[in-house]
C-alpha positions, 0 to 999 in steps of 0.5 A, spaced: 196 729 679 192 732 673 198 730 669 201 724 672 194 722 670 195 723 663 202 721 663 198 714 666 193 714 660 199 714 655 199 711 648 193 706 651 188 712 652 183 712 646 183 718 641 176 722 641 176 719 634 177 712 635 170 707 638 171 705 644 170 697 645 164 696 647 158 701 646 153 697 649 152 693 655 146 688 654 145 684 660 137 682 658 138 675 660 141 677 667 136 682 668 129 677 666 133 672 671 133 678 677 127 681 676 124 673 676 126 671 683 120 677 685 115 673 681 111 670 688 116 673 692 113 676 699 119 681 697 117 687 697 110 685 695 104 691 696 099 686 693 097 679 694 091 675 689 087 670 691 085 665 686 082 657 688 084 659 694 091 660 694 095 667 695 100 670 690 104 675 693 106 680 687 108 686 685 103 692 683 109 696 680 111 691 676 104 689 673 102 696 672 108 696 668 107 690 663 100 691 663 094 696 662 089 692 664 092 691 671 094 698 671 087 700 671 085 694 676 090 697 681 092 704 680 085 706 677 081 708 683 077 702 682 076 698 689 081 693 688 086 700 688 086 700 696 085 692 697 091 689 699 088 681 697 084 681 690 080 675 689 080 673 682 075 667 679 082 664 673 086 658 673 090 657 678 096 654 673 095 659 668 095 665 673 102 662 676 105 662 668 101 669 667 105 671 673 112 669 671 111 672 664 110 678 667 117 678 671 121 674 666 119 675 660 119 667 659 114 662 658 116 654 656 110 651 653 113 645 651 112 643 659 105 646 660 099 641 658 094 642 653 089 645 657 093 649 661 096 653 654 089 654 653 087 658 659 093 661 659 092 664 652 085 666 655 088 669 660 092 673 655 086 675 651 083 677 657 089 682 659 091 684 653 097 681 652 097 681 645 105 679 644 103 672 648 096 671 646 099 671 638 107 667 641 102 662 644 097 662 637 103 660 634 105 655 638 099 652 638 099 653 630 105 648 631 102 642 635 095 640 632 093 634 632 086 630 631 086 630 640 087 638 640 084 641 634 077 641 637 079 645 643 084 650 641 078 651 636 074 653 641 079 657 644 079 660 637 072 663 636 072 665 644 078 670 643 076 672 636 083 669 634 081 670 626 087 666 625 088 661 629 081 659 626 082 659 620 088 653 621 084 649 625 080 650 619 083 648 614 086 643 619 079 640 620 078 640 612 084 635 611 081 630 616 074 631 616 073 623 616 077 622 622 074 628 627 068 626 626 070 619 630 073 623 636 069 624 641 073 631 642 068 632 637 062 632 641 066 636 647 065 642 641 062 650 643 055 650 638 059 656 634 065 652 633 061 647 630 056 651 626 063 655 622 066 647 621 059 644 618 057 650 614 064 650 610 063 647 604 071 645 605 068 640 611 068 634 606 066 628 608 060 623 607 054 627 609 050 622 613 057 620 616 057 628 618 050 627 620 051 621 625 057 626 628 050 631 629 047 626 632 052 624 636 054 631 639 045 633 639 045 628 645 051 630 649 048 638 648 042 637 649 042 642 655 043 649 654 045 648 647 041 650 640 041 643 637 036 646 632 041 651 629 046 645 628 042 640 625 040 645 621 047 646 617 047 638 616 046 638 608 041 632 607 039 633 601 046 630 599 045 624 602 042 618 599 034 616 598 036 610 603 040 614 608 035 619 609 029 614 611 033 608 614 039 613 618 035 620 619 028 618 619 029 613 625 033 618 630 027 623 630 032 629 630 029 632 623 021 633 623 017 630 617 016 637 613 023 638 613 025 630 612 020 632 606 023 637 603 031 635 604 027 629 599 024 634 594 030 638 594 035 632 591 030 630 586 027 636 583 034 641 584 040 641 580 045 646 584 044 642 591 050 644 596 056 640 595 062 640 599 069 638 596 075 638 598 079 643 598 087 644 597 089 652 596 094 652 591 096 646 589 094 642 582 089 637 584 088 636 576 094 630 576 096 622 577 097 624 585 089 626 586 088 620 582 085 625 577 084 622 569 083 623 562 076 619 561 074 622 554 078 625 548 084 621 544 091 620 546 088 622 554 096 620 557 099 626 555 093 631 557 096 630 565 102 628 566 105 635 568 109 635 561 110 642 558 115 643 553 116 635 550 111 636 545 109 636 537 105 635 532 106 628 532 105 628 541 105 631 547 097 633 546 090 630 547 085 631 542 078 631 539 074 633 533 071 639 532 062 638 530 060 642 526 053 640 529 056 641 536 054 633 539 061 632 540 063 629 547 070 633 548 075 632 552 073 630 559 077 631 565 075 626 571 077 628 578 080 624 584 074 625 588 069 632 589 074 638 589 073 645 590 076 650 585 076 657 582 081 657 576 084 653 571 090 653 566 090 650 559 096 650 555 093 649 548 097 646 543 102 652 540 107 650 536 105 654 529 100 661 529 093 656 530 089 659 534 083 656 537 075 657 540 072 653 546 068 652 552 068 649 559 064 645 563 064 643 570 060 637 573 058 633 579 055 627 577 056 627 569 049 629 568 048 636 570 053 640 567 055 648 568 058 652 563 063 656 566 067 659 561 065 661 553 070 663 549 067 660 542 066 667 540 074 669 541 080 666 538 086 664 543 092 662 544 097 657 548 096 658 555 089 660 558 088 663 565 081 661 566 077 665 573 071 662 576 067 662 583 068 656 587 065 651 588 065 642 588 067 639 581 068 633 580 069 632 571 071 638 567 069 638 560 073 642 555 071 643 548 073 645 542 069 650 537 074 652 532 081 651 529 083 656 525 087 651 521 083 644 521 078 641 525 081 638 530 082 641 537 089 640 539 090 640 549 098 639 551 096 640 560 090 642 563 091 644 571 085 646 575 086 648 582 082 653 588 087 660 588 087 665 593 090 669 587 084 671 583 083 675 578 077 679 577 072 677 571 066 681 567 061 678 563 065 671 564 072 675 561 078 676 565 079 683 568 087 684 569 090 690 572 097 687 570 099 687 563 097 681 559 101 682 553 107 679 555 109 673 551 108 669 558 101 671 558 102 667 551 100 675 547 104 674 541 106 680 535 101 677 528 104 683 523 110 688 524 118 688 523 122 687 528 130 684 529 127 680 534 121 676 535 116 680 540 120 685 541 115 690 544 112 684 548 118 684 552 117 690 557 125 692 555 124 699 555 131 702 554 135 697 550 133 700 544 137 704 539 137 706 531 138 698 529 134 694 534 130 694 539 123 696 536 117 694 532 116 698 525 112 698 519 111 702 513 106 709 513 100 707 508 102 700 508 102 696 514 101 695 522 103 693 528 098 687 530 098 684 536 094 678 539 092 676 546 092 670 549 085 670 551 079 675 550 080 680 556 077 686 559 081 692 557 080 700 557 087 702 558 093 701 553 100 704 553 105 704 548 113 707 547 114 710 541 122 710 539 125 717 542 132 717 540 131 723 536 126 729 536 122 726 531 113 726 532 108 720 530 102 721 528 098 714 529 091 710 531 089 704 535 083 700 533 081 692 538 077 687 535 075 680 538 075 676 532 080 680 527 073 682 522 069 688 526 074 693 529 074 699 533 077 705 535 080 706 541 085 711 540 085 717 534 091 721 534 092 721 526 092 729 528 097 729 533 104 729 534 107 725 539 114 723 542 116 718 547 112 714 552 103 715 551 098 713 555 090 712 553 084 710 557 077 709 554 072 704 555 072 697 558 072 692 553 073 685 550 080 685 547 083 679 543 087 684 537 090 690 538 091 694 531 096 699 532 098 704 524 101 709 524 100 714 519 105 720 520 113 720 521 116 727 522 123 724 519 122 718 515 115 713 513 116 708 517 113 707 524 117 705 530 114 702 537 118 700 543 113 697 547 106 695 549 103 694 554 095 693 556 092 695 561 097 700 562 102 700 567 103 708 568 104 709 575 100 716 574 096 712 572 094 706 577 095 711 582 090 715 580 082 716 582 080 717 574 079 710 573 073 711 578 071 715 573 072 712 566 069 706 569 062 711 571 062 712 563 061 705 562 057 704 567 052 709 564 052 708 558 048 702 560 048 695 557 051 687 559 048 681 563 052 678 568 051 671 565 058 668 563 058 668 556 063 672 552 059 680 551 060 683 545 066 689 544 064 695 547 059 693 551 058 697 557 059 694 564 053 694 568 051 690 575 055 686 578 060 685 574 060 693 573 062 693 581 068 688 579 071 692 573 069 698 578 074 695 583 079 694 579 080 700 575 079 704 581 083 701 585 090 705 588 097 703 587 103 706 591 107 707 585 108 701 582 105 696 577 099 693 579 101 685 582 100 680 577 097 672 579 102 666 580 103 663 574 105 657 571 112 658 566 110 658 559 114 657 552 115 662 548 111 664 542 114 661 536 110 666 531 116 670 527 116 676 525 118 678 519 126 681 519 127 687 519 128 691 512 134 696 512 
């Protein structure tokens, strides 16, 4: 038998070492097609529910299973373990699709109503089944409309579903004129409706937000806090007019605070703005309805043309007064719009470098300095951080050309980003490496084969003839300048190591090429390869490296440079922590915007700021640098190389 048997398997029979065909059997579908034809089955039911008066047979084993909720509710000693019929105070339709979901695993949305989606995803917040609650938030995410928004908010902010609110916020922000005329509006719980009024996003006319208040205060006057939801309207944005011909009339606001909303417009100049709010995007260009509305040549300013330019085109321009009356270059945007950041590509063509200052406003009248960079020298493109807030005009004047007296602007972008980067003292504080040509960082002194070779970040191709940057002992440097001022205190460089000789060498920054100090001494050290130093945070705009020693010839050779360091030890490690408590205890600094002086020390807020970035842990990795725009590549040349 044994062996007919063999003989039958015969030259079909698979070896030990050859797969068989099928190695799995997935019959899922099956499966959840089975197990679905229990879902409210008197089959084999050990429990019923009663919900609006209707039983539904089920399965305690089942839901016991795919849910800890139920398991508690009928396998935890709790009354309802030993009851046969549970009643249950829920949504009929929505405890039905609950139900099929348990046994199959399926829901069709697309075939539920609105409101029977809603109770069903609270119905999944209130089980715990968070893989449904998070597919039905989704769908919801999906299908947003002026009609449904307000309710799927509420539903939102009852399930504490963080997510989902934010898009209906940010839903709600970009038809802001629209839902107020809705009459789903009124239908809003007061928490939901307090979270819209209070975003400075929610742009609207403020006595059209005002009417929708009113409106919803008659619909929910029982049982509802009206005073908490008027409270978030800003009536000091409204006109004169409309806060004694609209507000006063429908008795909502008393006196006192009629009174003070009046004196708070006249007398205040930071009243509470909302603008419009569009992440991410330049809203600084033709499709916002944005212009140019001071300086000359104002069509090229925004027209989204980067590289077309010379020195006859492709820029806006002012002069520069020496008695500082000039109006600059003024930059009217579309409508009030909410922004954190703004780029400027000053015009770069030649080793120029320029000073200014930036100014925002709301009305043209009052006007906030949120950058000063009149003490620095910059360069091409200027990555500018600031809070956020409403901003209608930016004006951007030039204090200094180190070439003439005109201040030359190729592009200015404005946008709100959630990719900021933090700011000390007004300064921009990175954790990624600004000197990069792409951070517009360009080598003023040195020889090199190639232009900004140690600003590359090309750490291996390098050999005895190319790939460095050099100058001779005793009559040279290494100057590189930064794009804009930054706050640094860690710097590293690679020292060419294809041999077994030593350096010896000092490192000294400026902010205006004329005081210097020393931030790195190893004039009595012999060092090789790659070095990493730390000291304490400053204003950085030029970085002098000299060499002062050569164990094999009297040239000084650097690979690379980077600042702040981008060492792994480094950025893993918790001593920034502590680099940062010197700073701070050696006392010093404001935290207005204007640019500090070199050295000075961190302090206040803006201590905490740099404390965040220089304490923070990365996991082996450079730190991750912001979004930025492609920028053209410095044309400053150094000086060829000299064999």
């Amino acid at each position: 038998m044994s062996s007919q048997s063999h003989k039958m398997a015969g030259p079909h029979a698979p070896c030990s070492s050859v797969k068989t065909a099928v190695e799995e059997i997935e019959l899922t579908a099956r499966f959840s097609e089975q197990m679905a034809q229990l879902c409210m089955s008197y089959d084999y039911s050990d429990v019923t529910f009663i919900v609006e008066n209707e039983k539904l047979p089920a399965h305690r084993v089942i839901l016991a299973a795919r849910s800890e909720y139920f398991r508690a509710l009928l396998y935890g000693g709790l009354s309802e373990s030993t009851q046969n019929e549970i009643h249950l105070k829920i949504p009929l339709k929505a405890f039905k699709a609950l139900l099929k979901y348990i046994y199959s695993g399926n829901m069709s949305l697309a075939q539920m109503k609105e409101e029977n989606i809603l109770d069903t995803l609270g119905l999944a917040n209130q089980y715990g089944f968070t893989d449904l609650e998070i597919a039905i938030s989704d769908y919801l995410r999906q299908v947003l409309s002026l009609n449904n928004v307000c309710a799927i908010l509420d539903a939102a902010k009852l399930f504490g579903l963080e997510g989902l609110t934010n898009v209906c916020h940010a839903f709600l922000d970009r038809n802001a004129e629209a839902i107020l005329q809705y009459e789903t509006f009124k239908t809003l719980s007061q928490d939901a409706i307090c979270s819209l009024l209070m975003r400075d996003s929610f742009f609207a006319p403020e006595v059209q937000i005002f009417q929708a208040v009113h409106d919803w205060c008659k619909c929910n006057s029982e049982g509802g806090n009206v005073d908490a939801v008027v409270s978030q309207v800003r009536f000091s944005l409204m006109t004169l007019e409309q806060l004694l011909h609209v507000v006063r009339p429908s008795g909502i606001l008393d006196p006192d605070h009629l009174l003070d909303a009046i004196a708070e417009k006249t007398a205040s100049t930071q009243l509470p703005y909302r603008g419009a709010l569009w992440p991410e995007e330049n809203v600084a260009c033709n499709k916002f309805n944005s212009r140019t509305i001071q300086g000359e040549l104002r069509s090229a300013l925004l027209d989204g043309d980067t590289t077309s330019y010379d020195m006859e085109k492709g820029y806006t321009r002012h002069s520069i007064s020496d008695t500082g009356d000039t109006q600059g270059i003024i930059v009217e945007l579309g409508k009030l719009f909410i922004i954190n950041h703004i780029k400027v590509l000053l015009w770069d063509r030649d080793t120029r470098s320029y000073s200014y200052f930036v100014e925002v406003s709301v009305n043209q009248t009052n006007w906030e300095r949120v950058v000063d960079h009149t003490d620095y020298y910059c360069r091409s493109w200027q990555y500018l951080y600031f809070p956020s807030r409403a901003v209608r005009y930016i004006r951007l004047v030039g204090t200094h050309n180190t070439v003439n007296k005109v201040f030359h602007v190729v592009a200015l972008e404005a946008m709100f980003t959630e990719k900021t980067a933090p700011v000390v003292n007004g300064i921009v504080a990175p954790s990624y490496n600004v000197a990069t040509v792409d951070r517009s960082a360009t080598v003023v002194e040195g020889v090199s084969r190639t232009r900004n070779v140690l600003l590359n970040g090309d750490v291996k191709n390098y050999d005895w003839d190319s790939g460095y940057t050099c100058h001779q002992l005793g009559s040279g440097v290494i100057l590189v300048q930064l794009g804009q001022p930054y706050w640094i205190g860690s710097l590293r460089l690679l020292l060419w190591d294809c041999d077994d000789r030593s350096y010896s060498f000092y490192i000294e920054s400026s902010t205006n090429l004329k005081q210097w100090d020393m931030v790195v001494d190893k004039r009595n050290d012999l060092l090789k390869s790659w070095q990493h130093f730390t000291f304490d945070p400053r204003v950085v705009v030029y970085i002098k490296i000299v060499g002062t020693h050569n164990t094999a010839n009297e040239i000084f050779h650097c690979v690379h440079f980077e600042c702040p360091s981008q060492d792994p030890k480094f950025l893993k490690s918790d001593g920034r922590e502590g680099i940062l408590s010197l700073a701070l205890a050696s006392g010093g600094g404001g935290n207005g915007i204007s640019g500090s002086n070199s050295g000075q020390a961190l302090a206040g807020a803006a201590g905490l700021l740099a404390q965040e970035i220089y304490g923070m842990v990365a996991d082996g990795a450079a730190a991750a640098e912001p979004q930025a725009s492609t920028s053209r590549e410095s044309t400053v040349s150094t000086r060829e190389l000299v064999d």
